[in-house]
CHARMM-style PDB file with segment names, atoms N, HN, CA, C and O in Angstrom:
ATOM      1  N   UNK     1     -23.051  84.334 133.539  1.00  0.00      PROA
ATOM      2  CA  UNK     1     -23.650  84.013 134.820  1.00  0.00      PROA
ATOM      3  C   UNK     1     -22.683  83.199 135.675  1.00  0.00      PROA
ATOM      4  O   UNK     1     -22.486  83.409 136.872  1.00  0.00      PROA
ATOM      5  N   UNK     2     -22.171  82.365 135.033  1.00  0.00      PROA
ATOM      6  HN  UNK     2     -22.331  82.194 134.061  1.00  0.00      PROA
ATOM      7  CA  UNK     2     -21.109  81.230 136.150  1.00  0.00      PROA
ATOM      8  C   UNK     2     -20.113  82.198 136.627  1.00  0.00      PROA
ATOM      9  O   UNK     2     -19.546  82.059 137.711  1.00  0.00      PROA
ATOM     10  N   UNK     3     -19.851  83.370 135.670  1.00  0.00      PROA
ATOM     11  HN  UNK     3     -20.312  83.483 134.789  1.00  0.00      PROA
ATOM     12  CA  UNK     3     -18.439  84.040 135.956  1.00  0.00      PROA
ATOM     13  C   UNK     3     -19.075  84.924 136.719  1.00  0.00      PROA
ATOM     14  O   UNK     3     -19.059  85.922 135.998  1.00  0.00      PROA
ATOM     15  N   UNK     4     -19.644  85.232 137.734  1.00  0.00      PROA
ATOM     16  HN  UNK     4     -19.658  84.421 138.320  1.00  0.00      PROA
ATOM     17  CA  UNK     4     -20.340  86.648 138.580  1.00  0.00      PROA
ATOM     18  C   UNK     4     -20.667  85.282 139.790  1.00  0.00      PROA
ATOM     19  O   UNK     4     -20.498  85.622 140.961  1.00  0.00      PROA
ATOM     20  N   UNK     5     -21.078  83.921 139.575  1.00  0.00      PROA
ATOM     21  HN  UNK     5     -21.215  83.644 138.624  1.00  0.00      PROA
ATOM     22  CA  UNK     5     -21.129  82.933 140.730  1.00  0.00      PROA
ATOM     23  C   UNK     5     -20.134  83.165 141.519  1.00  0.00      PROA
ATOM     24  O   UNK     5     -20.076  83.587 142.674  1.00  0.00      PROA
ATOM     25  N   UNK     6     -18.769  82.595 140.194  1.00  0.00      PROA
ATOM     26  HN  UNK     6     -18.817  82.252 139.256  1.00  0.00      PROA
ATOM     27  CA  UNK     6     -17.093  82.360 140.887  1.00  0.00      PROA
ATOM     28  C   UNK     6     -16.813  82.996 141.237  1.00  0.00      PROA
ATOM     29  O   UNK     6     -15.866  82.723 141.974  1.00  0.00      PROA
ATOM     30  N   UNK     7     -17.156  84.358 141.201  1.00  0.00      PROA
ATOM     31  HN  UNK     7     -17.926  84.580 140.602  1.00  0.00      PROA
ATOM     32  CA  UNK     7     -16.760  85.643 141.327  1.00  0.00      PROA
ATOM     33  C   UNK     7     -17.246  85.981 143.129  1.00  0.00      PROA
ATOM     34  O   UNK     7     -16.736  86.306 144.201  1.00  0.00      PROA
ATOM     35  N   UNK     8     -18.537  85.646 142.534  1.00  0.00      PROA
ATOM     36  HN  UNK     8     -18.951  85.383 141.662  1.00  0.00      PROA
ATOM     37  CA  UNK     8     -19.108  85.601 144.276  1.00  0.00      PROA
ATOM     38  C   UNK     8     -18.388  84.863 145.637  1.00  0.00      PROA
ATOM     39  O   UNK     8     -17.659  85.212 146.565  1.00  0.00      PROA
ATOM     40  N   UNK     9     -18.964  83.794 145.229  1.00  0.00      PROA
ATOM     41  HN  UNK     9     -19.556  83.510 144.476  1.00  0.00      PROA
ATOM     42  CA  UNK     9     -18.270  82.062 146.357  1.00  0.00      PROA
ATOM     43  C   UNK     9     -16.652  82.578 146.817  1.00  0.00      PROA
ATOM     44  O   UNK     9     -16.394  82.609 148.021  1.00  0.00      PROA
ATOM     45  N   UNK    10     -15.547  82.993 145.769  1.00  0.00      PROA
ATOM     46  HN  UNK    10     -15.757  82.969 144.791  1.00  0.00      PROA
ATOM     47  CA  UNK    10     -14.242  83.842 145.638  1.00  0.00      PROA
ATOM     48  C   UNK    10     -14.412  85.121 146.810  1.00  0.00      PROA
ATOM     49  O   UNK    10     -13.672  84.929 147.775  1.00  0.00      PROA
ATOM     50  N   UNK    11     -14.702  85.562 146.843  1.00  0.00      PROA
ATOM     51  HN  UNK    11     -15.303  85.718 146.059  1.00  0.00      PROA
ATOM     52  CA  UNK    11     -14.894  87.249 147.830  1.00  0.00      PROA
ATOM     53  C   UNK    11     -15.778  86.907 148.995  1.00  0.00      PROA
ATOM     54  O   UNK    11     -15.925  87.845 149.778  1.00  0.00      PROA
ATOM     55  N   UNK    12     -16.376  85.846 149.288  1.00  0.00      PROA
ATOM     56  HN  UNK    12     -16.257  85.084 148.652  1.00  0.00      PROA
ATOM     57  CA  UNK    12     -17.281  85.873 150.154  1.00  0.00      PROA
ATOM     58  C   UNK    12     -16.301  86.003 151.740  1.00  0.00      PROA
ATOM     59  O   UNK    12     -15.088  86.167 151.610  1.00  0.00      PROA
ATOM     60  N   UNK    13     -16.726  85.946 152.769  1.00  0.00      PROA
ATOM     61  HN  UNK    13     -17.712  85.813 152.874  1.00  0.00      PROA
ATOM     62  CA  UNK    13     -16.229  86.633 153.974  1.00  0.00      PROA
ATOM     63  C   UNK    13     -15.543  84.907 154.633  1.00  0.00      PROA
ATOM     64  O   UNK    13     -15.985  83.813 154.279  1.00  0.00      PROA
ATOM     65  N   UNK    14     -14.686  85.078 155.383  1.00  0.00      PROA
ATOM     66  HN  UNK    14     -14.327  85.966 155.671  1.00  0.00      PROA
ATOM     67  CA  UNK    14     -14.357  83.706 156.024  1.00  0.00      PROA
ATOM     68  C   UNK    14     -15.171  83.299 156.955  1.00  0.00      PROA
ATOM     69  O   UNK    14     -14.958  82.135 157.293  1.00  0.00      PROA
ATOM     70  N   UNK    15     -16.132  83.890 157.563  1.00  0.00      PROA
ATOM     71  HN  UNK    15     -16.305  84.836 157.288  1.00  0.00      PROA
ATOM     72  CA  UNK    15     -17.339  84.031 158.752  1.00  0.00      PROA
ATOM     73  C   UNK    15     -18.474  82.466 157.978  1.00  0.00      PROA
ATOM     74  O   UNK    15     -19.139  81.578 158.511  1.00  0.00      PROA
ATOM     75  N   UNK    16     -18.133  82.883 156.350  1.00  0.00      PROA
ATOM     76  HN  UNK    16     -17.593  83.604 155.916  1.00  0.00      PROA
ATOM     77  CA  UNK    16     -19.121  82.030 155.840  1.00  0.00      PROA
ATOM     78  C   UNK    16     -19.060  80.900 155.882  1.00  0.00      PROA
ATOM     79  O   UNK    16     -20.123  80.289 155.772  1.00  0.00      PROA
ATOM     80  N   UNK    17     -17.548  79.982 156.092  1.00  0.00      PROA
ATOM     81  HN  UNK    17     -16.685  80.478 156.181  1.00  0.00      PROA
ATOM     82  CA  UNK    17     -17.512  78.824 156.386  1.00  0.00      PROA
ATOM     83  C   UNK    17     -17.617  78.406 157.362  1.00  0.00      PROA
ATOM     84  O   UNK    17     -17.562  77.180 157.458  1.00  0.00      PROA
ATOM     85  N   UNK    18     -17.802  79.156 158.459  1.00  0.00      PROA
ATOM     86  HN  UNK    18     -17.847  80.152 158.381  1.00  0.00      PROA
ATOM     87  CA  UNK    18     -18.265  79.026 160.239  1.00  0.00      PROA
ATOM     88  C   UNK    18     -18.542  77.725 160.590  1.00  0.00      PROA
ATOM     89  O   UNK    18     -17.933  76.901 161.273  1.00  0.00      PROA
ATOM     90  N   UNK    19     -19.885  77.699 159.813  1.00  0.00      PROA
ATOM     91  HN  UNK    19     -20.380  78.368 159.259  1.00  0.00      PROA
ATOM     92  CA  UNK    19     -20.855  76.277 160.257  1.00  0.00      PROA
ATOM     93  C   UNK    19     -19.977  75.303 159.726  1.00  0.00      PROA
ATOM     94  O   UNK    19     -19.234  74.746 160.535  1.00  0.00      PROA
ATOM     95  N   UNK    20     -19.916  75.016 158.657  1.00  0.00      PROA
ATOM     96  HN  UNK    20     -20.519  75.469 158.000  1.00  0.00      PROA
ATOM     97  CA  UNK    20     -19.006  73.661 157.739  1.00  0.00      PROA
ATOM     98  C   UNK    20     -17.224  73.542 158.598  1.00  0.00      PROA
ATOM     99  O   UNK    20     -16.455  72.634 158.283  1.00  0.00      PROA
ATOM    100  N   UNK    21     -16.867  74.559 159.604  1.00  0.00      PROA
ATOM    101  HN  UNK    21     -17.492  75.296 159.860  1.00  0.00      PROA
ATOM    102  CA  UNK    21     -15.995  74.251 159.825  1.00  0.00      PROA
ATOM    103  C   UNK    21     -15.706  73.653 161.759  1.00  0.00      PROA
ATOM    104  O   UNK    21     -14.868  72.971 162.350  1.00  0.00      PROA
ATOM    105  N   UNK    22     -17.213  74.565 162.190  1.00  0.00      PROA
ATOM    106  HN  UNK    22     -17.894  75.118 161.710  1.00  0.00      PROA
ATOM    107  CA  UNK    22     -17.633  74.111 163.707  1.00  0.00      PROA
ATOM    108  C   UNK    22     -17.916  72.614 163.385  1.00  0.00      PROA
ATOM    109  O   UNK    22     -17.315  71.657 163.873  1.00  0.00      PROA
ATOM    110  N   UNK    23     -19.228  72.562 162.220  1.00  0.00      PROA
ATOM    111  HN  UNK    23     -19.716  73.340 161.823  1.00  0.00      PROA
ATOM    112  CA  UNK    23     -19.459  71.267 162.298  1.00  0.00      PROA
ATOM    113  C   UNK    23     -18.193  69.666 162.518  1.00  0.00      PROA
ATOM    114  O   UNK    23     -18.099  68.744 163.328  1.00  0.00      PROA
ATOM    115  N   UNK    24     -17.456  70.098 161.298  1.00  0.00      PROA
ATOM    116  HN  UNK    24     -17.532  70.847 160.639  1.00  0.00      PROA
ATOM    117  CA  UNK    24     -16.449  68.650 161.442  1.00  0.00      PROA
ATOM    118  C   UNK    24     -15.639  68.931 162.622  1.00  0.00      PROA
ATOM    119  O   UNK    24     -15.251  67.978 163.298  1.00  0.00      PROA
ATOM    120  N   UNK    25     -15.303  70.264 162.987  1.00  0.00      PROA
ATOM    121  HN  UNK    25     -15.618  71.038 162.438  1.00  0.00      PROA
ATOM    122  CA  UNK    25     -14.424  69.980 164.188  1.00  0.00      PROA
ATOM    123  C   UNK    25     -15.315  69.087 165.183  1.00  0.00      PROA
ATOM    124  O   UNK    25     -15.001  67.948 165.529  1.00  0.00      PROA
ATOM    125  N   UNK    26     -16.551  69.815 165.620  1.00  0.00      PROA
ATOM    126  HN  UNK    26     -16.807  70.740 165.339  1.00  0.00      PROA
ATOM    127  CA  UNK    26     -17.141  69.064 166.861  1.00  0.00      PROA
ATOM    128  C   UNK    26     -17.667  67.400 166.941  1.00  0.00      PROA
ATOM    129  O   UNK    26     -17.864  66.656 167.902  1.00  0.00      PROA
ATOM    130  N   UNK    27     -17.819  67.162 165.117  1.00  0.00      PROA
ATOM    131  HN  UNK    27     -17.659  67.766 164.336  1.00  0.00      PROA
ATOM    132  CA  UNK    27     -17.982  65.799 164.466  1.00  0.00      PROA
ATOM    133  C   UNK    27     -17.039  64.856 165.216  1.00  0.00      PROA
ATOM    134  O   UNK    27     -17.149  64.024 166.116  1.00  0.00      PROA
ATOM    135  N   UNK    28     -15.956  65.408 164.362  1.00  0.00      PROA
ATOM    136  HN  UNK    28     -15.866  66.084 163.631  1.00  0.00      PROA
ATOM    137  CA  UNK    28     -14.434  64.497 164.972  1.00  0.00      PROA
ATOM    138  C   UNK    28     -14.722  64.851 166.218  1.00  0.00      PROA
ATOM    139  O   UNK    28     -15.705  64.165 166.498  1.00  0.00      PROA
ATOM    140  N   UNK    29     -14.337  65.801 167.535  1.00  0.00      PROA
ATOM    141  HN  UNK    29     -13.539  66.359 167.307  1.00  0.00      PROA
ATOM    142  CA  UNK    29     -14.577  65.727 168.838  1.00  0.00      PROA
ATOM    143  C   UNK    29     -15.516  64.377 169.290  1.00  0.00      PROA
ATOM    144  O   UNK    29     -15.142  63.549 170.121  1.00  0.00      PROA
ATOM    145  N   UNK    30     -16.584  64.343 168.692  1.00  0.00      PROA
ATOM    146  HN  UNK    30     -16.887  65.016 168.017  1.00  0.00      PROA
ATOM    147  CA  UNK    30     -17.237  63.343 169.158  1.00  0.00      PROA
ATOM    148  C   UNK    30     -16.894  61.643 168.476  1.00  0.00      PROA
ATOM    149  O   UNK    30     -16.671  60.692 169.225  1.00  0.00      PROA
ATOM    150  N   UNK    31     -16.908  61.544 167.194  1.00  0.00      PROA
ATOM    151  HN  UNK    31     -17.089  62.317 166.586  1.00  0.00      PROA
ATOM    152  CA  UNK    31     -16.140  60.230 166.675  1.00  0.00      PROA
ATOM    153  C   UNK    31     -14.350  59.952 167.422  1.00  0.00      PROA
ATOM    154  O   UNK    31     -13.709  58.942 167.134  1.00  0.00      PROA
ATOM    155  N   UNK    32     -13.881  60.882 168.230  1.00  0.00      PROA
ATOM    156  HN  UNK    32     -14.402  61.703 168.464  1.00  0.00      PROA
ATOM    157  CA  UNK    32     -12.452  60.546 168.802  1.00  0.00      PROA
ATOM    158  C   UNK    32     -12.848  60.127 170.257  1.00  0.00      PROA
ATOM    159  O   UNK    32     -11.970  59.610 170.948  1.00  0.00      PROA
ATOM    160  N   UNK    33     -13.869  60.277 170.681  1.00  0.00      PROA
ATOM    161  HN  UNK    33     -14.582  60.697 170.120  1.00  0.00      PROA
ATOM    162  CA  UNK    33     -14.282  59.718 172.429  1.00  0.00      PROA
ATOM    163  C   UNK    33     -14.900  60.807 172.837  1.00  0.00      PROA
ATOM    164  O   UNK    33     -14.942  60.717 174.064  1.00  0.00      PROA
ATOM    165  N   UNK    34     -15.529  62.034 172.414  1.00  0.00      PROA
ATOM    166  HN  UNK    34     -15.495  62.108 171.417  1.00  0.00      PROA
ATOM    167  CA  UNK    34     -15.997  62.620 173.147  1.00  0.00      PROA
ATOM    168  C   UNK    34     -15.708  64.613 173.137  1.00  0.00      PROA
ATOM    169  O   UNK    34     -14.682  65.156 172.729  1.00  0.00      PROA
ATOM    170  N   UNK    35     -16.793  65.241 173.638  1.00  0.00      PROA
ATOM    171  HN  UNK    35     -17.627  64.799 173.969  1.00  0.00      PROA
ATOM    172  CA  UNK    35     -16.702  66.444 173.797  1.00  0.00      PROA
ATOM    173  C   UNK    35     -16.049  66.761 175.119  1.00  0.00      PROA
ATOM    174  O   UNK    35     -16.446  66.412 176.231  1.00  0.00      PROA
ATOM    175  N   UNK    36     -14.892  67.541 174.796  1.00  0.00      PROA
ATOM    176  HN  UNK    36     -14.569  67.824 173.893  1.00  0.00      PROA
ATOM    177  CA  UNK    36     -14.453  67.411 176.146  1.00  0.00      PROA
ATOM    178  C   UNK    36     -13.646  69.475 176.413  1.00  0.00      PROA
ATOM    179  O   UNK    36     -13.189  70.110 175.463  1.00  0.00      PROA
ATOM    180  N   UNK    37     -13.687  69.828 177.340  1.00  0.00      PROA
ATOM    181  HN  UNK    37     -14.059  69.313 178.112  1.00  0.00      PROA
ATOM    182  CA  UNK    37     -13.113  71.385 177.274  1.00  0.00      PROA
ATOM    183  C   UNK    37     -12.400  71.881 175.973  1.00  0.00      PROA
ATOM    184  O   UNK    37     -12.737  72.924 175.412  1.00  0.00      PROA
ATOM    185  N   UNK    38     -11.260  70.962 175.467  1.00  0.00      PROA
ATOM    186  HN  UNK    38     -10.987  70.115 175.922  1.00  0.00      PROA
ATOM    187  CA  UNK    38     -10.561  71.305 174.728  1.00  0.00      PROA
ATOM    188  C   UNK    38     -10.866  71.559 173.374  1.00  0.00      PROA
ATOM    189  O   UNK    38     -10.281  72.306 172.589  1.00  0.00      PROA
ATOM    190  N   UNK    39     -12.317  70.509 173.118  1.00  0.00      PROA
ATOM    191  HN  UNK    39     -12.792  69.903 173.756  1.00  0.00      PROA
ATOM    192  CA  UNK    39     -12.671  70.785 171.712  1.00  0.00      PROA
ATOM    193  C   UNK    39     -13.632  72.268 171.473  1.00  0.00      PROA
ATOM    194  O   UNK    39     -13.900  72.796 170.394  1.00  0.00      PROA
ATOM    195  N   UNK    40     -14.009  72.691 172.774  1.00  0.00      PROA
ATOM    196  HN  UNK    40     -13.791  72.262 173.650  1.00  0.00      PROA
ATOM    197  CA  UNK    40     -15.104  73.698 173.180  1.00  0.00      PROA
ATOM    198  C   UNK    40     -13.935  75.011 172.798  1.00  0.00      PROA
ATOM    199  O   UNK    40     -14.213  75.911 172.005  1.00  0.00      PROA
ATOM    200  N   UNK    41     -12.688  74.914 173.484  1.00  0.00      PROA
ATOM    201  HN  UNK    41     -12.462  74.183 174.128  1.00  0.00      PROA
ATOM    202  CA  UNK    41     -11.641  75.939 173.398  1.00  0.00      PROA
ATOM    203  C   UNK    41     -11.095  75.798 171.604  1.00  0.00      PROA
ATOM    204  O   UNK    41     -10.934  76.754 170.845  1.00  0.00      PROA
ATOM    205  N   UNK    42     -10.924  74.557 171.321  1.00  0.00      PROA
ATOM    206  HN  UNK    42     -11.055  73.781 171.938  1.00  0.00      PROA
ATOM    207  CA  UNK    42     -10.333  74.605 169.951  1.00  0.00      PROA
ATOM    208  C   UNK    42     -11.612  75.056 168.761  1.00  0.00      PROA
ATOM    209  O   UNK    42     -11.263  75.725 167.789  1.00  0.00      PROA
ATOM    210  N   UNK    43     -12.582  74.784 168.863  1.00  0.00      PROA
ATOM    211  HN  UNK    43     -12.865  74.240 169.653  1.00  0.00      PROA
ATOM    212  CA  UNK    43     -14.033  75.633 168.299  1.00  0.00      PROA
ATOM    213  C   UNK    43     -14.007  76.857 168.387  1.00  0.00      PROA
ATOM    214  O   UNK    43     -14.316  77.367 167.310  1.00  0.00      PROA
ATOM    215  N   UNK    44     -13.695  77.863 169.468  1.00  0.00      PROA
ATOM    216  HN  UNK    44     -13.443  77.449 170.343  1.00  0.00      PROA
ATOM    217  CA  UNK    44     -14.005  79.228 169.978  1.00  0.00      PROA
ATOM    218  C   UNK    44     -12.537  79.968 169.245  1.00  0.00      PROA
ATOM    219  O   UNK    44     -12.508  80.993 168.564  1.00  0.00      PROA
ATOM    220  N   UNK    45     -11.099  78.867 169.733  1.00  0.00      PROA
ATOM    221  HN  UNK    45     -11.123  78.035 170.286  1.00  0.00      PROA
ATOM    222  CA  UNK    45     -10.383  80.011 169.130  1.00  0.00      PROA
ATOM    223  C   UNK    45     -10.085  79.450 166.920  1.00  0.00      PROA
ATOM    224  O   UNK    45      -9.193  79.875 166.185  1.00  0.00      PROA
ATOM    225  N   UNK    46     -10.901  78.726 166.659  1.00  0.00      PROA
ATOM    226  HN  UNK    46     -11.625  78.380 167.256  1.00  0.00      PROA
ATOM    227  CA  UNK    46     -10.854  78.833 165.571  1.00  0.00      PROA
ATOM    228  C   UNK    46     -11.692  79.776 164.681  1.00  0.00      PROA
ATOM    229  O   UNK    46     -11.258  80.200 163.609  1.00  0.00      PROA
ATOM    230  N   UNK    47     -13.015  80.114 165.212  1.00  0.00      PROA
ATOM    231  HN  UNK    47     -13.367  79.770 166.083  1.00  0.00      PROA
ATOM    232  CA  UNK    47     -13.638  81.080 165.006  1.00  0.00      PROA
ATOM    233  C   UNK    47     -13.131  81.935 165.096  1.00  0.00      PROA
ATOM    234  O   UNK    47     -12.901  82.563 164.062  1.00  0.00      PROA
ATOM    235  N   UNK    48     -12.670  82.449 166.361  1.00  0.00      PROA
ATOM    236  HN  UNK    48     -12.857  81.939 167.201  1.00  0.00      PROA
ATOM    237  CA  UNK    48     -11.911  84.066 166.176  1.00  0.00      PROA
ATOM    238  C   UNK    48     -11.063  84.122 165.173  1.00  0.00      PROA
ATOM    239  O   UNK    48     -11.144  85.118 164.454  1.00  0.00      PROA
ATOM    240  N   UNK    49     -10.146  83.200 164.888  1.00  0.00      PROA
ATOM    241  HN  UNK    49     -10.081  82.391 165.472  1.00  0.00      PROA
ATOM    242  CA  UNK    49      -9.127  83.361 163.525  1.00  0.00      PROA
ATOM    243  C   UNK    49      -9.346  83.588 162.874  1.00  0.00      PROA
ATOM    244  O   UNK    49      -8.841  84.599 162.384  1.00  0.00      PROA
ATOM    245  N   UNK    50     -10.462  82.766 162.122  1.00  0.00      PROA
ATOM    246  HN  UNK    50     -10.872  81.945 162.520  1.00  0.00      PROA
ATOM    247  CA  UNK    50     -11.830  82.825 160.909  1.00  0.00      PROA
ATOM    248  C   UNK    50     -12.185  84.781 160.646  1.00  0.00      PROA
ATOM    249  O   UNK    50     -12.305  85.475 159.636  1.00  0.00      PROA
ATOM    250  N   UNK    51     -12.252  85.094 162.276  1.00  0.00      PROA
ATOM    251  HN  UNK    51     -12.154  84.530 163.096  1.00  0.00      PROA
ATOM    252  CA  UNK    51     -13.193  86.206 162.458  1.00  0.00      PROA
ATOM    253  C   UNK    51     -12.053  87.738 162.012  1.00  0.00      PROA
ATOM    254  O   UNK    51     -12.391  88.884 161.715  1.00  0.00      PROA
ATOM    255  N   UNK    52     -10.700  87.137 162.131  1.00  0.00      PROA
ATOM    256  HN  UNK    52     -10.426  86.206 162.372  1.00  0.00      PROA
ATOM    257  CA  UNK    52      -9.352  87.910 161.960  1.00  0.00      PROA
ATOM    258  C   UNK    52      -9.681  89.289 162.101  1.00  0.00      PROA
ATOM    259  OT1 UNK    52      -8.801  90.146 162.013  1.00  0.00      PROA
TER     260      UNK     52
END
């Protein structure tokens, strides 16, 4: 059973870390002073990369 988990979590799509990776970016955006264009642009084109 653990070996068909690892197996899983391993192959899963990069789309899947989306949230866990919008989240801390926009986290930090806001713990550094603020939401500001650039973190909106650095969110959007990190997704597309993600989205390859």
């Amino acid at each position: 059973m653990k070996r068909k988990i690892k197996a899983h979590i391993i192959t899963l799509s990069r789309p899947f870390a989306a949230p866990f990776f919008g989240c801390s970016l926009l986290m930090g955006a806001v713990l550094a002073g603020g939401l500001n264009t650039n973190a909106w642009i650095a969110l959007v084109g990190g997704l597309l990369i993600m989205a390859g």
